[in-house]
PDB file of the backbone (N, CA, C, O) and the ligand in Angstrom, with CONECT records:
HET     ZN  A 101       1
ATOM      1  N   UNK A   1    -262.808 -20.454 201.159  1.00  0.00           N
ATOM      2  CA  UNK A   1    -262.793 -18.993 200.987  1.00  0.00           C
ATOM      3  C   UNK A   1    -263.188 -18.597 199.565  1.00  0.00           C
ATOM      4  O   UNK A   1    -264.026 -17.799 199.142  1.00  0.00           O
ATOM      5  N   UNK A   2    -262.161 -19.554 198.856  1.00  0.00           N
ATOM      6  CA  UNK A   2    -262.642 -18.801 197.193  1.00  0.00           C
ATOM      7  C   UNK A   2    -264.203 -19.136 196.946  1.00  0.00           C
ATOM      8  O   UNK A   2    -265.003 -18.225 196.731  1.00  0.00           O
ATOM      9  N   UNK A   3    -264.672 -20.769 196.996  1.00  0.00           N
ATOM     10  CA  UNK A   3    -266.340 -20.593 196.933  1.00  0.00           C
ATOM     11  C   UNK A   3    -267.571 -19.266 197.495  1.00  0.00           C
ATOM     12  O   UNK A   3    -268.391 -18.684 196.785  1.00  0.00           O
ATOM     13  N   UNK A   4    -267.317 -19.083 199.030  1.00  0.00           N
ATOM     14  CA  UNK A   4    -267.517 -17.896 199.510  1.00  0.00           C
ATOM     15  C   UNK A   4    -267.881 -16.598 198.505  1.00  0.00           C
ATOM     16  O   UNK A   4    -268.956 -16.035 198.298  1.00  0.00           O
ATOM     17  N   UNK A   5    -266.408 -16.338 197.918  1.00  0.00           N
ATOM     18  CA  UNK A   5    -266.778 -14.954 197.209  1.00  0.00           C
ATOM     19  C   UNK A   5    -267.179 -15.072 195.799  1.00  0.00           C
ATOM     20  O   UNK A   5    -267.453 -14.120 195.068  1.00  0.00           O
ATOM     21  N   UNK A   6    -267.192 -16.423 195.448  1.00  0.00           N
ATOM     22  CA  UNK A   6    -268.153 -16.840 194.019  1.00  0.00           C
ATOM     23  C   UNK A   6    -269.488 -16.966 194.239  1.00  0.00           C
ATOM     24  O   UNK A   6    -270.277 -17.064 193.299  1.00  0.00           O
ATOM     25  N   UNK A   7    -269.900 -16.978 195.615  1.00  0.00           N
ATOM     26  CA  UNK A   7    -270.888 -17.276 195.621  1.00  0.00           C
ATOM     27  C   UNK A   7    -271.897 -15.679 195.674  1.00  0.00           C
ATOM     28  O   UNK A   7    -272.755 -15.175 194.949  1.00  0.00           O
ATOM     29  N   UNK A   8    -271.222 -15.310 196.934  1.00  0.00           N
ATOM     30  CA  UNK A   8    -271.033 -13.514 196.609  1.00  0.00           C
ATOM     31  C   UNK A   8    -271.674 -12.753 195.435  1.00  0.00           C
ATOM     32  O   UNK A   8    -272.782 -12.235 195.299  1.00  0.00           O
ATOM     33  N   UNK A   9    -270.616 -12.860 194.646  1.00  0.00           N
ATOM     34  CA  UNK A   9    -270.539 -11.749 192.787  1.00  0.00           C
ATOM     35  C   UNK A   9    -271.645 -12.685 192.845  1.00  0.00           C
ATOM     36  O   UNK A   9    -272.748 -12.279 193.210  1.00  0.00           O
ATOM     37  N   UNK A  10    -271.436 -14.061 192.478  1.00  0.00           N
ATOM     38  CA  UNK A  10    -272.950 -14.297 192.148  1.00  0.00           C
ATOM     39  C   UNK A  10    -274.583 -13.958 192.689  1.00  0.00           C
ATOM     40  O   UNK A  10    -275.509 -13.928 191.879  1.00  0.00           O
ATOM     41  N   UNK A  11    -274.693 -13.825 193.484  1.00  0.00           N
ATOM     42  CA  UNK A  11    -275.548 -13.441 194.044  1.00  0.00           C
ATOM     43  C   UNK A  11    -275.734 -11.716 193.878  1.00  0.00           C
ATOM     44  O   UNK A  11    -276.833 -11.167 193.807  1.00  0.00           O
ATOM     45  N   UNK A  12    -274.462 -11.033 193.836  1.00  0.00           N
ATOM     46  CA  UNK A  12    -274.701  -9.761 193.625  1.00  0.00           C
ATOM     47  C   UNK A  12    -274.890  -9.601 192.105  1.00  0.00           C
ATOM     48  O   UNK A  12    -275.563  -8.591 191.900  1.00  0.00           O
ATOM     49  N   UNK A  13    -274.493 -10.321 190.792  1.00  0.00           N
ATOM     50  CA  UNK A  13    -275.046 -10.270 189.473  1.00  0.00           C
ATOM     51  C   UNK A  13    -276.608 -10.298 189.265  1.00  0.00           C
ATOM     52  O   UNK A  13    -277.332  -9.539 188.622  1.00  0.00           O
ATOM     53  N   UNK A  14    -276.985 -11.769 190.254  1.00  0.00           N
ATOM     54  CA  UNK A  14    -278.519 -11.687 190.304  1.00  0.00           C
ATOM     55  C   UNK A  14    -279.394 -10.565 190.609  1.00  0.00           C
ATOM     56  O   UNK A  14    -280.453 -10.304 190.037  1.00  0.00           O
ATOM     57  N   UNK A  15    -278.653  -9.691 191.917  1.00  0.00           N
ATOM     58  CA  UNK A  15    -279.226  -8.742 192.625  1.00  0.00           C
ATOM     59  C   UNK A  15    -279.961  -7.486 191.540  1.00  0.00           C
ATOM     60  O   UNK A  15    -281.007  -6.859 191.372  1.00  0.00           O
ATOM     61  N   UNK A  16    -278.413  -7.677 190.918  1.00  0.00           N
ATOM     62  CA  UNK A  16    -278.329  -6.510 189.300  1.00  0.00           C
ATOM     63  C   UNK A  16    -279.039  -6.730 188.738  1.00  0.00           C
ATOM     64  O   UNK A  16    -279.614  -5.788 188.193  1.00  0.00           O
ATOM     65  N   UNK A  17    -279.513  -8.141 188.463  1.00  0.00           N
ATOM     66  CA  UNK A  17    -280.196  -8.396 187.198  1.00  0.00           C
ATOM     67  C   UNK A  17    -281.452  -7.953 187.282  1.00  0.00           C
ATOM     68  O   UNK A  17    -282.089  -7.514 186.324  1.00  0.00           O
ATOM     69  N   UNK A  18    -282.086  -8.101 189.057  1.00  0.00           N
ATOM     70  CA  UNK A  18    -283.536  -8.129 188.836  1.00  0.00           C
ATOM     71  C   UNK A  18    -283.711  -6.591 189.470  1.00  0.00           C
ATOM     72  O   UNK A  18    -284.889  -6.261 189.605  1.00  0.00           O
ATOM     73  N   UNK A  19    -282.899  -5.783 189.804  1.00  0.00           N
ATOM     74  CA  UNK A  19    -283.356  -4.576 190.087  1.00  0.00           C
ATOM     75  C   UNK A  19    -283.744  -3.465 188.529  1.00  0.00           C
ATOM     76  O   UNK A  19    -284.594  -2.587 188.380  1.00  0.00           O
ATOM     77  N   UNK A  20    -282.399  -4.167 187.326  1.00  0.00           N
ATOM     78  CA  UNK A  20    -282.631  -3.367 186.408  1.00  0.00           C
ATOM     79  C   UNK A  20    -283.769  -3.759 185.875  1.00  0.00           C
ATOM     80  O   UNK A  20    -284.431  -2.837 185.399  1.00  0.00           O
ATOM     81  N   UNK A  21    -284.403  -5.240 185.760  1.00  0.00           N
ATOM     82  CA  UNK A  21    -285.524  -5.375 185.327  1.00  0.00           C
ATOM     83  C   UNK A  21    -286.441  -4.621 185.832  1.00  0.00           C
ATOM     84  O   UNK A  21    -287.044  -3.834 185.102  1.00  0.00           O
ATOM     85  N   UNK A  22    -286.746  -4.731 187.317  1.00  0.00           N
ATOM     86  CA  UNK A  22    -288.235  -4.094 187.374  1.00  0.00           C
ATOM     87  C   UNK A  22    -288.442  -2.913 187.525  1.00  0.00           C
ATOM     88  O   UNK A  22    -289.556  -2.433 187.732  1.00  0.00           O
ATOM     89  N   UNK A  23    -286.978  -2.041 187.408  1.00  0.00           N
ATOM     90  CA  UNK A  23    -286.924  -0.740 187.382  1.00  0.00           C
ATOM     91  C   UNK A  23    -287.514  -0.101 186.525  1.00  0.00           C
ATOM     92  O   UNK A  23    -288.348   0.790 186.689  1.00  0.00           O
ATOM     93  N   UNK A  24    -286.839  -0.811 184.956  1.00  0.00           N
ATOM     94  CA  UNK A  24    -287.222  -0.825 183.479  1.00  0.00           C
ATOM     95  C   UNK A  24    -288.248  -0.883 182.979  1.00  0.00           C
ATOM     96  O   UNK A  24    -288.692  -0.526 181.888  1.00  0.00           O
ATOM     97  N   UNK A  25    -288.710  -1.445 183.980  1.00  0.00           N
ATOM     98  CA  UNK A  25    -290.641  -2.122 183.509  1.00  0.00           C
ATOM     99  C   UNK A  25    -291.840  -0.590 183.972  1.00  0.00           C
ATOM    100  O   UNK A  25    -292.966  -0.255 183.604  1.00  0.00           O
ATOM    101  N   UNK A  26    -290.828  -0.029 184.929  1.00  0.00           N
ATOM    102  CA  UNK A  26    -291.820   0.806 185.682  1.00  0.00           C
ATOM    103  C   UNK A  26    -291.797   2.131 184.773  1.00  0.00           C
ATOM    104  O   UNK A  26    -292.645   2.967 185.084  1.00  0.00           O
ATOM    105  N   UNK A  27    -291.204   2.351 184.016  1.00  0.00           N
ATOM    106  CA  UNK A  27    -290.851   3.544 183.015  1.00  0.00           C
ATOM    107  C   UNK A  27    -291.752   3.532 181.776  1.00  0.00           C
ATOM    108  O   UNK A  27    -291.202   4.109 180.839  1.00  0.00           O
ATOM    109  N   UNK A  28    -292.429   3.264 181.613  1.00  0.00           N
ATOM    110  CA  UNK A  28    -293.730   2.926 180.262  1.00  0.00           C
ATOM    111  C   UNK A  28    -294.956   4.194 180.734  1.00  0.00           C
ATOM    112  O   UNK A  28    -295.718   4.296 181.696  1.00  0.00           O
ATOM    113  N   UNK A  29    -294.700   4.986 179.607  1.00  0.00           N
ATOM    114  CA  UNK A  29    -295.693   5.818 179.865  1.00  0.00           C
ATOM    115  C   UNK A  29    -296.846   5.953 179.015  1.00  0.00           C
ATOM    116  O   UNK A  29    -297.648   6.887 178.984  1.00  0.00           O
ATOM    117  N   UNK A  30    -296.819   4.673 178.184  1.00  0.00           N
ATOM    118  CA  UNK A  30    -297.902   4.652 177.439  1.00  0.00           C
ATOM    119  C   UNK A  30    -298.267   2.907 176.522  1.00  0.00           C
ATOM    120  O   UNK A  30    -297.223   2.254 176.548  1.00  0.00           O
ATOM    121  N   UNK A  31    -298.920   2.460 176.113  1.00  0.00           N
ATOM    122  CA  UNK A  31    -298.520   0.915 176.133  1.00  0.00           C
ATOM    123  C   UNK A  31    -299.426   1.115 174.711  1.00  0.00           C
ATOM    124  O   UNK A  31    -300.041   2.107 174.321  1.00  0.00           O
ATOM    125  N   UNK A  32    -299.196  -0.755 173.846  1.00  0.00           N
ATOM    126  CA  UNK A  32    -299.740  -0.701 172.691  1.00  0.00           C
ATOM    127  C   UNK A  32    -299.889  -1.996 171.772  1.00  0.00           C
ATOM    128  O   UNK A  32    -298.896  -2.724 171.753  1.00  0.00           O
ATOM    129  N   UNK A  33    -300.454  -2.198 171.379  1.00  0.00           N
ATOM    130  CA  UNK A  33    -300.680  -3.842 170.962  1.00  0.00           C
ATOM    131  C   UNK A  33    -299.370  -3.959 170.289  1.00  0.00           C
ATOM    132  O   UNK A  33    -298.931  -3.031 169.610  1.00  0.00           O
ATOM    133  N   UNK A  34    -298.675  -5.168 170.469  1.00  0.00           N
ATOM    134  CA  UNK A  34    -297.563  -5.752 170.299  1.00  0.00           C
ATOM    135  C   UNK A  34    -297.832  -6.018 168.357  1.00  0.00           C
ATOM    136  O   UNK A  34    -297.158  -5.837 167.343  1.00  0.00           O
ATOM    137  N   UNK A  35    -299.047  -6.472 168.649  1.00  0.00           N
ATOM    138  CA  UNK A  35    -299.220  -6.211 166.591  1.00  0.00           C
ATOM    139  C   UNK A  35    -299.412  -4.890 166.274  1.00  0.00           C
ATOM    140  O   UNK A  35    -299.117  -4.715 165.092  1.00  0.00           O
ATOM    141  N   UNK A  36    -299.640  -4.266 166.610  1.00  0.00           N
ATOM    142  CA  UNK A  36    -300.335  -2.645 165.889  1.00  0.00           C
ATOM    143  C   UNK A  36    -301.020  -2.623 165.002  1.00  0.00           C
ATOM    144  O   UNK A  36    -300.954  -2.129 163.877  1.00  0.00           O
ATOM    145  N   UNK A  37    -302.410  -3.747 166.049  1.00  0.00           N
ATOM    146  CA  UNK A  37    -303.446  -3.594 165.199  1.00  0.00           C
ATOM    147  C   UNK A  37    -303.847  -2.027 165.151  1.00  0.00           C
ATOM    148  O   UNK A  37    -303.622  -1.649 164.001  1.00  0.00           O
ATOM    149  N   UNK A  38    -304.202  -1.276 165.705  1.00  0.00           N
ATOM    150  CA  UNK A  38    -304.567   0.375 166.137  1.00  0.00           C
ATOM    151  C   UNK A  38    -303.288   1.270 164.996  1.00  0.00           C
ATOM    152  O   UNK A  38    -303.201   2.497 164.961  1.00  0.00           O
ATOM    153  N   UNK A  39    -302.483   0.403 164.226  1.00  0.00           N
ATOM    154  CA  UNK A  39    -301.335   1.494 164.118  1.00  0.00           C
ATOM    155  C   UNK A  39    -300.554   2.327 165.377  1.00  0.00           C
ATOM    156  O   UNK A  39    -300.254   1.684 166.383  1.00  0.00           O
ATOM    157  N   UNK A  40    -300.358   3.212 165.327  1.00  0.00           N
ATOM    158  CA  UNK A  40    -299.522   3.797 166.483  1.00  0.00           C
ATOM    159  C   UNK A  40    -300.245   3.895 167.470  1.00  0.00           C
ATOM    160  O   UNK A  40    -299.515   3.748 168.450  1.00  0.00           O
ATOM    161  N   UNK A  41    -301.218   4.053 167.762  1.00  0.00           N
ATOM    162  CA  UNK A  41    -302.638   4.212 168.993  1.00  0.00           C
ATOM    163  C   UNK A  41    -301.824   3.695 170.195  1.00  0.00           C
ATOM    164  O   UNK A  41    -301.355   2.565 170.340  1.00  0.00           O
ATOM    165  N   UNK A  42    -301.759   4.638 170.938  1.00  0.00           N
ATOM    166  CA  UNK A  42    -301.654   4.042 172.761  1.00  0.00           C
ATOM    167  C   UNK A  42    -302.269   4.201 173.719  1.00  0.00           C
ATOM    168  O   UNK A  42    -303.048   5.153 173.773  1.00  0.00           O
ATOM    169  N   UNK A  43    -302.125   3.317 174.797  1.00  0.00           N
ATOM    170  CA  UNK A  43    -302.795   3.438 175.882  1.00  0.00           C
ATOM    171  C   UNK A  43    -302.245   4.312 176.977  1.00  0.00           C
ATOM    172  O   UNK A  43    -301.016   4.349 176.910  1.00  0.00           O
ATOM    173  N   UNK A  44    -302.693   4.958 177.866  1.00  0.00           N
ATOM    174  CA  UNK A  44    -301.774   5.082 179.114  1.00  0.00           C
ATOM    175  C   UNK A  44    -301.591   4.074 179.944  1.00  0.00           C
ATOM    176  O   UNK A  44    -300.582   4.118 180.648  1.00  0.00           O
ATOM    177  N   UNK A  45    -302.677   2.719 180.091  1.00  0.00           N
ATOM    178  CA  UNK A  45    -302.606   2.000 181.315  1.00  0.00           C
ATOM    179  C   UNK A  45    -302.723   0.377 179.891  1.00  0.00           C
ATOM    180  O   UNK A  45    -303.271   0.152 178.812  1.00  0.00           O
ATOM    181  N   UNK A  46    -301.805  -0.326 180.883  1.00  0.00           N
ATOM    182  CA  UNK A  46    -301.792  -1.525 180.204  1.00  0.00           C
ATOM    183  C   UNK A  46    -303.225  -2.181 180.472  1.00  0.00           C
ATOM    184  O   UNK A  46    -304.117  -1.877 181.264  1.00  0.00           O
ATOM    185  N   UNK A  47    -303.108  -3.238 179.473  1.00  0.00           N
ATOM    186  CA  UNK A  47    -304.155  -3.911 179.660  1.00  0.00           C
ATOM    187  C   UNK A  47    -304.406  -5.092 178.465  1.00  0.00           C
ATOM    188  O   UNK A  47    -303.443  -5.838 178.285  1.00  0.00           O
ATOM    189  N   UNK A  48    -305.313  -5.272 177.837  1.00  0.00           N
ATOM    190  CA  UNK A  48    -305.293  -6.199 176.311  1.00  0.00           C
ATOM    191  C   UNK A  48    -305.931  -4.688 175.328  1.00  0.00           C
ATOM    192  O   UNK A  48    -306.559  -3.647 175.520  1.00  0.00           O
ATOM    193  N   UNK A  49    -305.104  -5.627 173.961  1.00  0.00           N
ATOM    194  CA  UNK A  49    -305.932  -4.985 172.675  1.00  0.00           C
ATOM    195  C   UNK A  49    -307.165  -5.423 172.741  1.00  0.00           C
ATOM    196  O   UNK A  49    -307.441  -6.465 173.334  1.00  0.00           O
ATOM    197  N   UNK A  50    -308.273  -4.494 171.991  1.00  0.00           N
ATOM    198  CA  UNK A  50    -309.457  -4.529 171.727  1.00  0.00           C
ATOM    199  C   UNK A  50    -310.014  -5.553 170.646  1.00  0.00           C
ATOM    200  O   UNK A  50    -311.048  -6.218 170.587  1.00  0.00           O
ATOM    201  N   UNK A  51    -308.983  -5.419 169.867  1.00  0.00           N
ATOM    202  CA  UNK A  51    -309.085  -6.501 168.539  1.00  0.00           C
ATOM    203  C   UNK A  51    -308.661  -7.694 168.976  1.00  0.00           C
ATOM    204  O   UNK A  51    -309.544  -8.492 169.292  1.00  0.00           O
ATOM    205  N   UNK A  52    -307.368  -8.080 169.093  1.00  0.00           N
ATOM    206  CA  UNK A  52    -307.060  -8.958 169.239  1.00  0.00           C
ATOM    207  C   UNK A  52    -306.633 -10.010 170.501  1.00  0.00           C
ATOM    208  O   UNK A  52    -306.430 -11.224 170.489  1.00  0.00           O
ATOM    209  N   UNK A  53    -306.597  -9.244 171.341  1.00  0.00           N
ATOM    210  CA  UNK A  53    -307.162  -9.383 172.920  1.00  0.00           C
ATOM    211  C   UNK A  53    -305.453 -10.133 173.361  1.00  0.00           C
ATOM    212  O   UNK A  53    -305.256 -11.112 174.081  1.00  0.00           O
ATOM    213  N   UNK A  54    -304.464  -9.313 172.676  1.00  0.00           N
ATOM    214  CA  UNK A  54    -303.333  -9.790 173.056  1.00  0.00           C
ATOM    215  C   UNK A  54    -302.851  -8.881 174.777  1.00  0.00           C
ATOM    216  O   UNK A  54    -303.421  -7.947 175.341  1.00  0.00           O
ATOM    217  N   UNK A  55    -301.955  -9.443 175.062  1.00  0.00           N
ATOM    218  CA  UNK A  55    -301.776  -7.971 175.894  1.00  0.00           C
ATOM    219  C   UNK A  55    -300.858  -6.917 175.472  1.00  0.00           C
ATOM    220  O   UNK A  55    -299.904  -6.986 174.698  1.00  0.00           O
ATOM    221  N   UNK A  56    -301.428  -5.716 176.268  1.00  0.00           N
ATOM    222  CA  UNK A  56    -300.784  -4.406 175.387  1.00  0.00           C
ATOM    223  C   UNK A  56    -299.005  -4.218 176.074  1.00  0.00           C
ATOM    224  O   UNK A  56    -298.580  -4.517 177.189  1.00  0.00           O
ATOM    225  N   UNK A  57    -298.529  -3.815 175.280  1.00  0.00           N
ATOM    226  CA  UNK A  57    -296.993  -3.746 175.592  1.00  0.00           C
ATOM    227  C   UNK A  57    -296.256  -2.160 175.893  1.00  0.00           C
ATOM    228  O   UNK A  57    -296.214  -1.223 175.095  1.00  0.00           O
ATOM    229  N   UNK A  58    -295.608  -2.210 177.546  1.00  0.00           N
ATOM    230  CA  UNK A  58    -295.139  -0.501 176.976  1.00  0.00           C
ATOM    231  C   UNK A  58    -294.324   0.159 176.007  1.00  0.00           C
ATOM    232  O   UNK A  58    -293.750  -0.457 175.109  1.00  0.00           O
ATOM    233  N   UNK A  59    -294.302   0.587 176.061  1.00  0.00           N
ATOM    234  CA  UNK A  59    -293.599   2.001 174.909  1.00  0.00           C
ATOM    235  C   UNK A  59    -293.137   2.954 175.826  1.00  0.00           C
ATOM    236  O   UNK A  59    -293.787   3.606 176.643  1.00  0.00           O
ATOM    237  N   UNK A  60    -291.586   2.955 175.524  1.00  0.00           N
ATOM    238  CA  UNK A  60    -290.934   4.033 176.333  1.00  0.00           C
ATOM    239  C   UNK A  60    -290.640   5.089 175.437  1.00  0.00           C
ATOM    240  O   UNK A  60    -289.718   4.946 174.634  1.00  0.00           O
ATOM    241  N   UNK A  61    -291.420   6.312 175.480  1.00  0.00           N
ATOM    242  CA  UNK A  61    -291.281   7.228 174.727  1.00  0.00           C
ATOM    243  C   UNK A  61    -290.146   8.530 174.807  1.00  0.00           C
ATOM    244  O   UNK A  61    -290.383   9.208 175.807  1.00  0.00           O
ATOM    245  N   UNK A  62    -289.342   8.888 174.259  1.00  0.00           N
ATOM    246  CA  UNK A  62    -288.180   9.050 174.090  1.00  0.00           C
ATOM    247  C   UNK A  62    -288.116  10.705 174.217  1.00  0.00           C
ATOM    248  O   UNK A  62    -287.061  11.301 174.435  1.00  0.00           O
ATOM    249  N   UNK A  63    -289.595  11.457 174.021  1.00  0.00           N
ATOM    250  CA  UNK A  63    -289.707  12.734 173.711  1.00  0.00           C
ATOM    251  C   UNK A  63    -290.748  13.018 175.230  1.00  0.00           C
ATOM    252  O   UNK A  63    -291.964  13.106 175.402  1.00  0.00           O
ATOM    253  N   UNK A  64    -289.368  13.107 176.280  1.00  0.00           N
ATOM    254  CA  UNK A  64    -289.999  14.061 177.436  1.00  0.00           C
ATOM    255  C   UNK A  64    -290.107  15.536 177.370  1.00  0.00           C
ATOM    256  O   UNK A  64    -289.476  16.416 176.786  1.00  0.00           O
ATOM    257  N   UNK A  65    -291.110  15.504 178.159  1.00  0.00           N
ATOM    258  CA  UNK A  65    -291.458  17.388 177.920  1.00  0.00           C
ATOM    259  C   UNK A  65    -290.252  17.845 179.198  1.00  0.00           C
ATOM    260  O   UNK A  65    -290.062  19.030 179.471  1.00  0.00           O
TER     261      UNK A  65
HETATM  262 ZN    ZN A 101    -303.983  -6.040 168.722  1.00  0.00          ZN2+
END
């Protein structure tokens, strides 16, 4: 019985873990080289920097209209 409900929470921690991830991921409304080569410069759609051909990273911007 006790394995049972360890196994349970566990499985429901995992559940947690990966819903907040890809929830989190989906909230980027603008992305940006992880160096800043561009300085502040963003993208709307991910993709690589131009310079350095890293990939671009989101930016969750904090100032909704
Ligand atoms: Zn770059």
């Amino acid at each position: 019985m006790r394995k049972i409900t360890l196994v349970l929470s566990l499985a429901m921690v995992v559940t947690s873990l990966f819903t907040s991830c890809s929830s989190s991921s989906e909230n980027y409304s603008s992305y940006q080289c992880p160096m800043k080569c561009e300085g502040s410069k963003t993208y709307d759609k991910a993709g690589t920097c131009p310079v350095c051909n890293m990939d671009l990273e989101g930016v969750q911007s904090k100032n909704n209209k």
